[in-house]
Every structure is written in structure tokens, then in C-alpha cells.
Jmol script that loads the backbone (N, CA, C; Angstrom):
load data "model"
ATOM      1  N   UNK A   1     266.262-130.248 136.716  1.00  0.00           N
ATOM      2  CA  UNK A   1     267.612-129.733 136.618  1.00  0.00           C
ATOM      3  C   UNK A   1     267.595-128.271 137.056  1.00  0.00           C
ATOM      4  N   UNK A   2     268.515-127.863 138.220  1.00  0.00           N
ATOM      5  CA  UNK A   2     268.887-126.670 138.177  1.00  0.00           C
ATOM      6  C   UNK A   2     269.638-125.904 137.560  1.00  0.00           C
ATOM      7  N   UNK A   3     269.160-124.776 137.035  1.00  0.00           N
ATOM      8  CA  UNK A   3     269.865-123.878 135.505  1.00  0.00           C
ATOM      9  C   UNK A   3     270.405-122.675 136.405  1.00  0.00           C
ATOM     10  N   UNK A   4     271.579-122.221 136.685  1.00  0.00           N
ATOM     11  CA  UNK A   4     272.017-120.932 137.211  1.00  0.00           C
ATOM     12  C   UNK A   4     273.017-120.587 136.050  1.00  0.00           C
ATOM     13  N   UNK A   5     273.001-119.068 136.312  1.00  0.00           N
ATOM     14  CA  UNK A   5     274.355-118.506 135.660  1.00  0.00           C
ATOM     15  C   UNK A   5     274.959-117.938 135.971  1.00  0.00           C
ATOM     16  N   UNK A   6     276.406-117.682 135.683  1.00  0.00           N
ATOM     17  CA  UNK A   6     277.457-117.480 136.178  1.00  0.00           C
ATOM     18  C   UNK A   6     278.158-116.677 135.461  1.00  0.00           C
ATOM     19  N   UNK A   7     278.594-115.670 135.581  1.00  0.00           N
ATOM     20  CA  UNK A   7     279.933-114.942 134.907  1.00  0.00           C
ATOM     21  C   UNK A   7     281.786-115.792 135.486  1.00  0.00           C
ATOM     22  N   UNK A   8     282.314-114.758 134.441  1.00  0.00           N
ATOM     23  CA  UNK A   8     283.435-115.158 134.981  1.00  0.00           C
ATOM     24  C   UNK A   8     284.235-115.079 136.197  1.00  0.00           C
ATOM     25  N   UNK A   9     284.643-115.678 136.921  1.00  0.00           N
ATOM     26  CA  UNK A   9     285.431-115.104 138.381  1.00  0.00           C
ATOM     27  C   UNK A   9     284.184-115.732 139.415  1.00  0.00           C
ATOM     28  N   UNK A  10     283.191-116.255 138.822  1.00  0.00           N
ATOM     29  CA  UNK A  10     282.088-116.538 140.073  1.00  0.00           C
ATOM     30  C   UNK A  10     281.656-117.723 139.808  1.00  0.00           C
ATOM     31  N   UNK A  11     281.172-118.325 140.908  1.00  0.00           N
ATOM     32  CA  UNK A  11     280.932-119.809 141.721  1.00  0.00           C
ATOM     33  C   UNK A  11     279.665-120.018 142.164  1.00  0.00           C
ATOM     34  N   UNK A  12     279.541-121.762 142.211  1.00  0.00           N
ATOM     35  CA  UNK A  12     278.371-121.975 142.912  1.00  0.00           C
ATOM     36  C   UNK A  12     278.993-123.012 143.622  1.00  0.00           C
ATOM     37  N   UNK A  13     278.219-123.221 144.902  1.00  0.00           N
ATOM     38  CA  UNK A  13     278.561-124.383 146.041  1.00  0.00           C
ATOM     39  C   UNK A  13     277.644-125.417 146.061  1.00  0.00           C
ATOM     40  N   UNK A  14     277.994-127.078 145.965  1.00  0.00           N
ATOM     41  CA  UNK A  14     277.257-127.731 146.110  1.00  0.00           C
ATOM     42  C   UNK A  14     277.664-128.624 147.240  1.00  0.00           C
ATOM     43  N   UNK A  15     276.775-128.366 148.227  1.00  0.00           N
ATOM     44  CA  UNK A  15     276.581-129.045 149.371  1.00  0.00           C
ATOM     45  C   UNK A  15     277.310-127.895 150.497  1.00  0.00           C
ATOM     46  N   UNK A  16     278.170-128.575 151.546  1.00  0.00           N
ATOM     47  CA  UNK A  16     279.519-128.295 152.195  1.00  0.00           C
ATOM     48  C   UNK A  16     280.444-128.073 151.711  1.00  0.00           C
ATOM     49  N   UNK A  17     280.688-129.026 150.836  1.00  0.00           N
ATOM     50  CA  UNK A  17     282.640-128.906 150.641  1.00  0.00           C
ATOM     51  C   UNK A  17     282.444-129.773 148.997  1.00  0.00           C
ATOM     52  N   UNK A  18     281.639-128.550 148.053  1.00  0.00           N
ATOM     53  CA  UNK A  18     281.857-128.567 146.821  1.00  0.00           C
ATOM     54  C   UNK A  18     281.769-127.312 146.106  1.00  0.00           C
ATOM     55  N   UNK A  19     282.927-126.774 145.108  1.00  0.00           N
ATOM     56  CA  UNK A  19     282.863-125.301 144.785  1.00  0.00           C
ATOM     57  C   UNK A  19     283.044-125.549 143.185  1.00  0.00           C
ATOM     58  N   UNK A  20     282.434-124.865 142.640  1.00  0.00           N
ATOM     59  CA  UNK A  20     282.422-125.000 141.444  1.00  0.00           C
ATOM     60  C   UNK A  20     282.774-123.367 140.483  1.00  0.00           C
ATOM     61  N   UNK A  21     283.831-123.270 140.032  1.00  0.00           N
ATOM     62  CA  UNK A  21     284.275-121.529 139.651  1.00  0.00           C
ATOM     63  C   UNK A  21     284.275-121.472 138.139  1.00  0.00           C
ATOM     64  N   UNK A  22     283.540-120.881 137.501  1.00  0.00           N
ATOM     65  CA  UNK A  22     283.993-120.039 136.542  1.00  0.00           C
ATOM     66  C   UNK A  22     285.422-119.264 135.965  1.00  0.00           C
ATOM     67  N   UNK A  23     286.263-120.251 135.568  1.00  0.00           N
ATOM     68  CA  UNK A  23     287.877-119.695 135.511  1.00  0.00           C
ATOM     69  C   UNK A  23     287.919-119.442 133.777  1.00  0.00           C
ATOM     70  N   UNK A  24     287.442-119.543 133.215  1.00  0.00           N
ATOM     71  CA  UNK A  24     287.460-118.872 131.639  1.00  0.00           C
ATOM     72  C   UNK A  24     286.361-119.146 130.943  1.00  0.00           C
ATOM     73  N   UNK A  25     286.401-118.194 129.571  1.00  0.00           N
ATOM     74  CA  UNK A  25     285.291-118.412 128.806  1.00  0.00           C
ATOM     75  C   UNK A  25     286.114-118.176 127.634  1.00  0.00           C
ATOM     76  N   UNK A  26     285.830-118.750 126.682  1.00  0.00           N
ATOM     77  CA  UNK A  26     286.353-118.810 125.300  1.00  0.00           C
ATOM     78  C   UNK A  26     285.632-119.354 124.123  1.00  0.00           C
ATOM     79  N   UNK A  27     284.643-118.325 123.576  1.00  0.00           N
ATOM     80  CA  UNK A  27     283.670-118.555 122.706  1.00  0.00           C
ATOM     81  C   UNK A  27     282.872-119.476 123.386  1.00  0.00           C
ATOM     82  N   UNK A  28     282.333-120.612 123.055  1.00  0.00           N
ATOM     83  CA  UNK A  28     281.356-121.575 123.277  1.00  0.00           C
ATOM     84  C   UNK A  28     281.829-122.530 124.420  1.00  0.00           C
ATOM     85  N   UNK A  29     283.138-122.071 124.864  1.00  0.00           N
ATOM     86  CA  UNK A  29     283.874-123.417 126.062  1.00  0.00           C
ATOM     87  C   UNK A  29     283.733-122.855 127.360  1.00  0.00           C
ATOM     88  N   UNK A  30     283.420-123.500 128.345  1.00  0.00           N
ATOM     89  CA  UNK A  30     284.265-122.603 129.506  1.00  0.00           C
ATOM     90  C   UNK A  30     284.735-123.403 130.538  1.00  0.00           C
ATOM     91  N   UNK A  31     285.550-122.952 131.003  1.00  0.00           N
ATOM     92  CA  UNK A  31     286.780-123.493 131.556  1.00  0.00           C
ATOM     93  C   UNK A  31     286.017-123.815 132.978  1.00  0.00           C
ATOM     94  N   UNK A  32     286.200-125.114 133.998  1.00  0.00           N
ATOM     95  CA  UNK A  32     285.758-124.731 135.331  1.00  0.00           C
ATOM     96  C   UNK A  32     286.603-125.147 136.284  1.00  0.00           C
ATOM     97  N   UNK A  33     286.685-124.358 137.270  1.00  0.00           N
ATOM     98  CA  UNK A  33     287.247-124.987 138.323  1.00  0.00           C
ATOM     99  C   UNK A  33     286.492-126.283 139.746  1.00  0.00           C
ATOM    100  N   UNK A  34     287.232-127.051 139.941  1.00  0.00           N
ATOM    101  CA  UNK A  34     286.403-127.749 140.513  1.00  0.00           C
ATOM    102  C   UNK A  34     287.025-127.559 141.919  1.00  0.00           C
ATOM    103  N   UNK A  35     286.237-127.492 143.566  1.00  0.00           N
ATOM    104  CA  UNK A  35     287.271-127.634 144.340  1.00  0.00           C
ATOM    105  C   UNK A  35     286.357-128.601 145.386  1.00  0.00           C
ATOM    106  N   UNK A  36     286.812-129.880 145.556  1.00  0.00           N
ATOM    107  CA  UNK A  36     286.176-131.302 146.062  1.00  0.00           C
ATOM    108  C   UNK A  36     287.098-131.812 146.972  1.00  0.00           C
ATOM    109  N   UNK A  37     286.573-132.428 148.125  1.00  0.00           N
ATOM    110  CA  UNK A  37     287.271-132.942 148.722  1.00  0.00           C
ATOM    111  C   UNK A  37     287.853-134.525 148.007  1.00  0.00           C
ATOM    112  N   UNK A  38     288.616-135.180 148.492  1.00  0.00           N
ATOM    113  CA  UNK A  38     289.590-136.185 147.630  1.00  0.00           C
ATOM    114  C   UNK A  38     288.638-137.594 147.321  1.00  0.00           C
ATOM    115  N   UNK A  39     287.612-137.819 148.454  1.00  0.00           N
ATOM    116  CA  UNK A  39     286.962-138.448 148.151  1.00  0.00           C
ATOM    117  C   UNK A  39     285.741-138.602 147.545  1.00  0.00           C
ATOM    118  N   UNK A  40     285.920-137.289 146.698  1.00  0.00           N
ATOM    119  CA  UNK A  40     284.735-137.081 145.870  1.00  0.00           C
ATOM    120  C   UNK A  40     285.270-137.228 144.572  1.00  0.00           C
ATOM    121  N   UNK A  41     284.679-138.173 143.774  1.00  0.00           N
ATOM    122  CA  UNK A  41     285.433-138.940 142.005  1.00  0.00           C
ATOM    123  C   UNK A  41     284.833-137.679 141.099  1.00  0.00           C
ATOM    124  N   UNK A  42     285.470-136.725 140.408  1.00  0.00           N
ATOM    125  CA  UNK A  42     284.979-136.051 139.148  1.00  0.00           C
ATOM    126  C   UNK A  42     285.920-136.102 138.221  1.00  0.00           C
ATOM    127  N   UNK A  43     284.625-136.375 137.066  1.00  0.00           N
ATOM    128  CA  UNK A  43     285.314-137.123 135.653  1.00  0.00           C
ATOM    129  C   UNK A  43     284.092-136.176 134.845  1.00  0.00           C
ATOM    130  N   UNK A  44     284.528-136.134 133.720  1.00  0.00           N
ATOM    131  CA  UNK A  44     284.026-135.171 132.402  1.00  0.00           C
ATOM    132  C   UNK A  44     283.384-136.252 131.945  1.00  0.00           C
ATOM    133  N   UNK A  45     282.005-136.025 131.814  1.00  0.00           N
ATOM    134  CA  UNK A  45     281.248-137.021 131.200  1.00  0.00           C
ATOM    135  C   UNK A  45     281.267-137.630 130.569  1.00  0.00           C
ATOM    136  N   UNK A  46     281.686-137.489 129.364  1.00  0.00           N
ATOM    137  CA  UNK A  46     282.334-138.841 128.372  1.00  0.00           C
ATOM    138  C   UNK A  46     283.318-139.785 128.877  1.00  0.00           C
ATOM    139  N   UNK A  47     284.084-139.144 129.835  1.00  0.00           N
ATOM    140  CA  UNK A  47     285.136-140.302 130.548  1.00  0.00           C
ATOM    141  C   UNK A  47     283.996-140.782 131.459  1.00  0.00           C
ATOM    142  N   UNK A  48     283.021-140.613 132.056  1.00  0.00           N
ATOM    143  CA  UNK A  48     282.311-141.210 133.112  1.00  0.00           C
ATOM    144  C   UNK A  48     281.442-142.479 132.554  1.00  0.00           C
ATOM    145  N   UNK A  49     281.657-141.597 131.144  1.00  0.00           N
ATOM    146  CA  UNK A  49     280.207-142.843 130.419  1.00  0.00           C
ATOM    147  C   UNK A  49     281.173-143.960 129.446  1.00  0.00           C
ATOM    148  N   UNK A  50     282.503-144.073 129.240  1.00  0.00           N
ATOM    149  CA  UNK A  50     283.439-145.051 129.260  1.00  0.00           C
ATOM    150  C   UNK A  50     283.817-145.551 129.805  1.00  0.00           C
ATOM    151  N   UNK A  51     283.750-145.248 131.126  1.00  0.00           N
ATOM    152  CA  UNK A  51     284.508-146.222 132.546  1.00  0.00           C
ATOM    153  C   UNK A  51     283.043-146.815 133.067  1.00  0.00           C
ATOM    154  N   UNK A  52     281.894-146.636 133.119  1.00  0.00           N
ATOM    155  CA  UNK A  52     280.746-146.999 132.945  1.00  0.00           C
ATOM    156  C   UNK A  52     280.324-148.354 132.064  1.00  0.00           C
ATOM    157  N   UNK A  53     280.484-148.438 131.073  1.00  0.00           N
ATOM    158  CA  UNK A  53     280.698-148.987 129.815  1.00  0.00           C
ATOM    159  C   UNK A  53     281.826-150.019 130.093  1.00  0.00           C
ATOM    160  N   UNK A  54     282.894-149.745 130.657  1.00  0.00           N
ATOM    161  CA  UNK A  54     284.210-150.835 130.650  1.00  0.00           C
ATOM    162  C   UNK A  54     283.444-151.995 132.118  1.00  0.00           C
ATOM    163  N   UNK A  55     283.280-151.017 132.996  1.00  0.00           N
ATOM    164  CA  UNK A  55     282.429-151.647 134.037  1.00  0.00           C
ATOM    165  C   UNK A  55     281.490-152.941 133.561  1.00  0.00           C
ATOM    166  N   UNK A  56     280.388-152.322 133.042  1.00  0.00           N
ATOM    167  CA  UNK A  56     279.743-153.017 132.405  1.00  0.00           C
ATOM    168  C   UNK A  56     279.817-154.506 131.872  1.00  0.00           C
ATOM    169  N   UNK A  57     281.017-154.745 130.123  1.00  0.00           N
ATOM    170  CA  UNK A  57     281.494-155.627 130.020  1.00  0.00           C
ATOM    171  C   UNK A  57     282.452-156.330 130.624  1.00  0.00           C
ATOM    172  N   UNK A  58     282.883-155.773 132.015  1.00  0.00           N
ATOM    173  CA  UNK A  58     283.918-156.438 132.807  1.00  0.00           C
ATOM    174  C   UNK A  58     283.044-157.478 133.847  1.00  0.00           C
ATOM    175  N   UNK A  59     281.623-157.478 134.039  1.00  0.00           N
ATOM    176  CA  UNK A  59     280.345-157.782 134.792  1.00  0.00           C
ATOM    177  C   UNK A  59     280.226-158.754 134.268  1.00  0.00           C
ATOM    178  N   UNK A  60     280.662-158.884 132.552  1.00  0.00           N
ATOM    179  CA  UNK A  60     279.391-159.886 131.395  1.00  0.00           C
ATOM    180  C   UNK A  60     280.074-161.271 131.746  1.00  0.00           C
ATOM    181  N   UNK A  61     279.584-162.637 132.105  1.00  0.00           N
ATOM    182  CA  UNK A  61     280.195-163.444 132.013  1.00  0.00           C
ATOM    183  C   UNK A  61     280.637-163.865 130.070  1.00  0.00           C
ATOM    184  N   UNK A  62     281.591-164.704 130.298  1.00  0.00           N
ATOM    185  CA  UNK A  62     282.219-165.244 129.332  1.00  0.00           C
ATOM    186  C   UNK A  62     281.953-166.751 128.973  1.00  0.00           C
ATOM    187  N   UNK A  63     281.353-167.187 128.120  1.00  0.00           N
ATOM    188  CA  UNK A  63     280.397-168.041 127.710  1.00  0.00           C
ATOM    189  C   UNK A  63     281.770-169.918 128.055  1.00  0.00           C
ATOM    190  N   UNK A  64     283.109-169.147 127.425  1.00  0.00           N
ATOM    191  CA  UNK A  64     284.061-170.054 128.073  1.00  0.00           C
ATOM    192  C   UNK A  64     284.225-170.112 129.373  1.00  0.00           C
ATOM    193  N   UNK A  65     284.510-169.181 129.746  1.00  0.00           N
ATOM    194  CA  UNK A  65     284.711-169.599 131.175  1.00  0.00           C
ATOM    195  C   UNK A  65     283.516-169.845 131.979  1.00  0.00           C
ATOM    196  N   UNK A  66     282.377-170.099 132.027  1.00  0.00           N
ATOM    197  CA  UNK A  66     281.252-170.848 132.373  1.00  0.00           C
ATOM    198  C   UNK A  66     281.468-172.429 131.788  1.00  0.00           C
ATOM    199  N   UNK A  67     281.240-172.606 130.738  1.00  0.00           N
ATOM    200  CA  UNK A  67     281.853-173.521 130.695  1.00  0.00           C
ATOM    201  C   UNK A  67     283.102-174.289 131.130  1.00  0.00           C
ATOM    202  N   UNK A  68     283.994-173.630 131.354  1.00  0.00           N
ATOM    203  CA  UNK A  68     284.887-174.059 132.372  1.00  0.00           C
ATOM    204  C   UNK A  68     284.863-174.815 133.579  1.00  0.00           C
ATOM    205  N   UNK A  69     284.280-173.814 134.141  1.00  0.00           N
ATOM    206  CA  UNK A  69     283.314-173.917 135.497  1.00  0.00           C
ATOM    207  C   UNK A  69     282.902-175.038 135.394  1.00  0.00           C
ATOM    208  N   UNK A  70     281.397-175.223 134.518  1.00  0.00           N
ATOM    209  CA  UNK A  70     280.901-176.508 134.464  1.00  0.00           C
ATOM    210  C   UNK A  70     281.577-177.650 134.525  1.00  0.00           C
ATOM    211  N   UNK A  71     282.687-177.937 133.663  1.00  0.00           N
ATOM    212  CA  UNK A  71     283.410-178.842 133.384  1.00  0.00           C
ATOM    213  C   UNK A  71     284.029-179.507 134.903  1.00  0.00           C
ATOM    214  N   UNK A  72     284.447-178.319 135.853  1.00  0.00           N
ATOM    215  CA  UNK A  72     284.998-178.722 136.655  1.00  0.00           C
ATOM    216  C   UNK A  72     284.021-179.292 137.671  1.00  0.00           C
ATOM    217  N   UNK A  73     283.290-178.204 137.710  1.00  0.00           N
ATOM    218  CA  UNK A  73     281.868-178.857 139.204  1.00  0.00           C
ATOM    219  C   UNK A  73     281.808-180.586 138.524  1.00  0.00           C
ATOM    220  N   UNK A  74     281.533-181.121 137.621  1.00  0.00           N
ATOM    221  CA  UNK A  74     281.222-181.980 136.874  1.00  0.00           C
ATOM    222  C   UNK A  74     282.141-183.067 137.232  1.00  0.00           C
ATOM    223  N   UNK A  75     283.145-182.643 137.337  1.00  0.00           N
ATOM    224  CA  UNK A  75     284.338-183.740 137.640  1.00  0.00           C
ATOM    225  C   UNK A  75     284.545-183.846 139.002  1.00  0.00           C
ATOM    226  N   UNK A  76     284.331-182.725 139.639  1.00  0.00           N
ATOM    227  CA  UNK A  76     284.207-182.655 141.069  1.00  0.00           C
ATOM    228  C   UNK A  76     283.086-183.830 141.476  1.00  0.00           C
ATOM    229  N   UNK A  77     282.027-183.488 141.122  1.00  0.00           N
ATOM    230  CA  UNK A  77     280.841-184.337 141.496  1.00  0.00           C
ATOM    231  C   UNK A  77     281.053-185.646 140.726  1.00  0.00           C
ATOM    232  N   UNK A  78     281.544-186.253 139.629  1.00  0.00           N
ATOM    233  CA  UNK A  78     281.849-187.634 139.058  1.00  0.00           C
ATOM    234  C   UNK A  78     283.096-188.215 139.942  1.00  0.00           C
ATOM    235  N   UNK A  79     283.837-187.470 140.275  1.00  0.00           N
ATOM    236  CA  UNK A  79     285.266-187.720 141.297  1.00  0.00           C
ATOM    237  C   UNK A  79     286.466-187.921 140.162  1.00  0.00           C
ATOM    238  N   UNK A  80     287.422-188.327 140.200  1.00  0.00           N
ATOM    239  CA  UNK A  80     288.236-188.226 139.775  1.00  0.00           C
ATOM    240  C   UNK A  80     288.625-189.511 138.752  1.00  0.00           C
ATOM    241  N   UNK A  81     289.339-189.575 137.874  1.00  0.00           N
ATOM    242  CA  UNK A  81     289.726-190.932 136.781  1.00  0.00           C
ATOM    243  C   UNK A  81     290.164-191.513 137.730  1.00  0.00           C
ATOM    244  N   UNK A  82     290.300-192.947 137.468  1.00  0.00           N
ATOM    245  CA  UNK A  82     290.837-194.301 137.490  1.00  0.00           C
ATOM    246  C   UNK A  82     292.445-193.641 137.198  1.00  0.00           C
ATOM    247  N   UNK A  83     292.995-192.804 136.458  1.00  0.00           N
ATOM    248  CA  UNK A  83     293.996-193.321 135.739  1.00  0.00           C
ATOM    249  C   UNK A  83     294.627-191.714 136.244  1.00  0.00           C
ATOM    250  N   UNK A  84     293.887-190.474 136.743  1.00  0.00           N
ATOM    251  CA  UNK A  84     294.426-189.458 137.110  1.00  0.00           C
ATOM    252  C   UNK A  84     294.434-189.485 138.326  1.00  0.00           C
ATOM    253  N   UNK A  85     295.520-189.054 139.219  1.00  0.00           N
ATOM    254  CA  UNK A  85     295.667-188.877 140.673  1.00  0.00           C
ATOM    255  C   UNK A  85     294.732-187.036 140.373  1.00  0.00           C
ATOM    256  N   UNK A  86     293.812-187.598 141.840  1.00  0.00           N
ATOM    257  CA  UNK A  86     293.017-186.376 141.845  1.00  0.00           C
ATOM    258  C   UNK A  86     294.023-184.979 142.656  1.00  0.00           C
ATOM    259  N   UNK A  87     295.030-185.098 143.273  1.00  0.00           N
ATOM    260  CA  UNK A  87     295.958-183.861 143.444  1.00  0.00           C
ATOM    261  C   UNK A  87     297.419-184.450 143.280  1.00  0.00           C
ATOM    262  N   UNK A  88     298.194-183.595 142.744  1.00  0.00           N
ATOM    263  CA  UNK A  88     299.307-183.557 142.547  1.00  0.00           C
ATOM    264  C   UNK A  88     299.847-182.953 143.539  1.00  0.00           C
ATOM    265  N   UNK A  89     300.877-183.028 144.408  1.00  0.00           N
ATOM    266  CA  UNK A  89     301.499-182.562 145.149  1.00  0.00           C
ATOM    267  C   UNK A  89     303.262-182.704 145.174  1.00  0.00           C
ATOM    268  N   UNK A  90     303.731-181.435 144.633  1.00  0.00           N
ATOM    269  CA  UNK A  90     305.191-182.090 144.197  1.00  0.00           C
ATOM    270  C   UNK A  90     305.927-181.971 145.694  1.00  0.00           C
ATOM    271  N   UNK A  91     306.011-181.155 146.605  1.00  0.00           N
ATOM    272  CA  UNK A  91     306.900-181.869 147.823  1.00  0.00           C
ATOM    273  C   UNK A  91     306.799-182.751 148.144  1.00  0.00           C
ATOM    274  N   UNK A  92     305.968-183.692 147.590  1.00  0.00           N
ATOM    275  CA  UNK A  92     306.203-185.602 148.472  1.00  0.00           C
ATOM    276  C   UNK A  92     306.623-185.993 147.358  1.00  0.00           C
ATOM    277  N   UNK A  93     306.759-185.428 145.959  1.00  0.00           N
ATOM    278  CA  UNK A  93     307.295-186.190 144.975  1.00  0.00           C
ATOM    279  C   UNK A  93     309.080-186.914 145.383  1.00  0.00           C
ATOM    280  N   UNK A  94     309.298-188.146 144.588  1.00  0.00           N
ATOM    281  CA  UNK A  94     310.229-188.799 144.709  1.00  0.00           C
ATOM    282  C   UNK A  94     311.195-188.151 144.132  1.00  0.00           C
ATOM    283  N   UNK A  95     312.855-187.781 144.751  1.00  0.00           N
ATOM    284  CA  UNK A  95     313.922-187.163 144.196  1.00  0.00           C
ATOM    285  C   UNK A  95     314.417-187.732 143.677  1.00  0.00           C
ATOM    286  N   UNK A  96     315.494-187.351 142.580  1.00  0.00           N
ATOM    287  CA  UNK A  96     316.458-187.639 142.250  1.00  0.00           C
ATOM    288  C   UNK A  96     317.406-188.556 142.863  1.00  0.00           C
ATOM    289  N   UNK A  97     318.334-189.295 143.144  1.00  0.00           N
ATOM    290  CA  UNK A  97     319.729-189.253 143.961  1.00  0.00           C
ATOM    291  C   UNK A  97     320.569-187.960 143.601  1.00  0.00           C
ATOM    292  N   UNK A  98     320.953-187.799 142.337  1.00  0.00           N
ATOM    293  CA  UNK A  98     321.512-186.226 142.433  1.00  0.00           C
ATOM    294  C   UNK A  98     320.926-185.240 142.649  1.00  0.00           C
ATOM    295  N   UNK A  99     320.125-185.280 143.602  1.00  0.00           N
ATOM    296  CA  UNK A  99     319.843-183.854 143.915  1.00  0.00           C
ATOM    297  C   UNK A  99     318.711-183.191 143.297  1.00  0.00           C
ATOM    298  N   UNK A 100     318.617-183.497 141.756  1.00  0.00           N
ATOM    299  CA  UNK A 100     317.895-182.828 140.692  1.00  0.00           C
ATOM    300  C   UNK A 100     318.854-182.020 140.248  1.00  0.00           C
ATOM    301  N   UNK A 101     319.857-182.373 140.074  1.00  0.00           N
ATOM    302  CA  UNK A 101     321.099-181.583 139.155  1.00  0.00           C
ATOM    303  C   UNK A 101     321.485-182.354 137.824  1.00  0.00           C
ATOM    304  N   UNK A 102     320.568-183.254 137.899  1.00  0.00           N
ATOM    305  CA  UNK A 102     320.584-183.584 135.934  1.00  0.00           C
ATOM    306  C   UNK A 102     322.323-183.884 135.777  1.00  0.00           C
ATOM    307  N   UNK A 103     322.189-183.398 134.189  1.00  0.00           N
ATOM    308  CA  UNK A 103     323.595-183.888 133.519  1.00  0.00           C
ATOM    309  C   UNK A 103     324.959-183.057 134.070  1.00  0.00           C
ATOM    310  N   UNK A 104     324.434-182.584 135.176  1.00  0.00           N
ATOM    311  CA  UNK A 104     325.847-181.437 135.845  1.00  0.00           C
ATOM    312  C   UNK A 104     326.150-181.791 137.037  1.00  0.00           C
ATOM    313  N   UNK A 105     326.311-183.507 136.784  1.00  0.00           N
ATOM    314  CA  UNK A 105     327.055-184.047 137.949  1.00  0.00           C
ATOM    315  C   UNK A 105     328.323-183.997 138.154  1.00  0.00           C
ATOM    316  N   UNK A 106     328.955-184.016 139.399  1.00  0.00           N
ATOM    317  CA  UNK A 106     330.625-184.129 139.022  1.00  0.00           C
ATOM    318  C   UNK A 106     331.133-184.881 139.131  1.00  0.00           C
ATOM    319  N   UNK A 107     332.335-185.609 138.024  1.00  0.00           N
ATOM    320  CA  UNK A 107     332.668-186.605 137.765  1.00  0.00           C
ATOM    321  C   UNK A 107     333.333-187.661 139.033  1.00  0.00           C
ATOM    322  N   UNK A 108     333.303-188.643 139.214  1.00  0.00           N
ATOM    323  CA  UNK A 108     333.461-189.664 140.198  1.00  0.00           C
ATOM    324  C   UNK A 108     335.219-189.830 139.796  1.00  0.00           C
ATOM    325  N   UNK A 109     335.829-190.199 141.119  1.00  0.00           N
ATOM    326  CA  UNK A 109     337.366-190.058 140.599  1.00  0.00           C
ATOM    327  C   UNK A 109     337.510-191.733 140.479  1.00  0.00           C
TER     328      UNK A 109
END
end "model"
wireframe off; spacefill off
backbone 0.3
color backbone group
């Protein structure tokens, strides 16, 4: 780790196009300025090591939905019931005569 120090009003550069300023001090805190180009991500370490962390369990599979999975490869590879049509497809389904306007037909003279 590199250790420098800094007063107030003064900077260090990291790389090209990273500036790092000294903009206050207040007892034990100090304030910094950061100046990064847009595609450079800076986050205060505790936010880095929570979005880290969310990452993480967003990775973990889910013991249901593996099972899920299984269930389906399973049926995939057995093929389909006797008694279930293996796709449903409602535009070839059979219409109505009314239309599909149900009980809001209009009366016949």
C-alpha cells in the first residue's frame, strides 16, 4: 500500500485522468474530492462491499428453481401425457359464434 500525505487544498493523481483533493478536514473525517472520468465506478467502501455481497447472493442458485428445471428437462425427455396437449396455442383455438362477447349479446328482434 502506498501511504502519502496530504494537507488541505492538495491532491494526488492516479494514473491520467484520476484526481483525488483534499477539500476538508474535520477532526478525524476528511472530506475528498474525487475527479474521474464517467466511466470510472467510485463507491465508499462499505457501499462497495454491499453491492458485492448483493452480487454474490444474486449468483446463488435457488434450490427451487433447480428443481424446477429438473422437472421440466424430465418431461421434456419422457414427452408429453396421453391426456395433456404438449403446446397450447390459443390463435387456432375454436371461437365463439358471438364473437367472444359472452352475455352482451344484442337482443334478436
Amino acid at each position: 500500500m502506498l501511504i502519502l500525505t496530504r494537507k488541505l487544498g492538495e491532491s494526488i493523481t492516479i494514473g491520467d485522468d484520476i484526481k483525488v483533493s483534499v477539500l476538508g478536514i474535520r477532526g478525524r473525517q476528511v472530506r475528498l474530492g474525487i475527479e474521474a472520468p464517467t466511466k470510472v465506478v467510485v463507491h465508499r467502501e462499505e457501499i462497495y462491499v454491499k453491492i458485492q455481497e448483493e452480487n454474490r447472493k444474486a449468483t446463488k442458485p435457488v434450490k427451487g428453481d433447480l428443481l424446477g428445471v429438473v422437472k421440466l428437462i424430465k418431461g421434456k425427455i419422457k414427452g408429453p401425457d396421453k391426456d395433456r396437449p404438449s403446446v397450447i396455442d390459443y390463435k387456432d383455438a375454436p371461437r365463439r359464434p358471438d364473437g367472444g362477447a359472452g352475455d352482451s349479446q344484442k337482443p334478436t328482434a
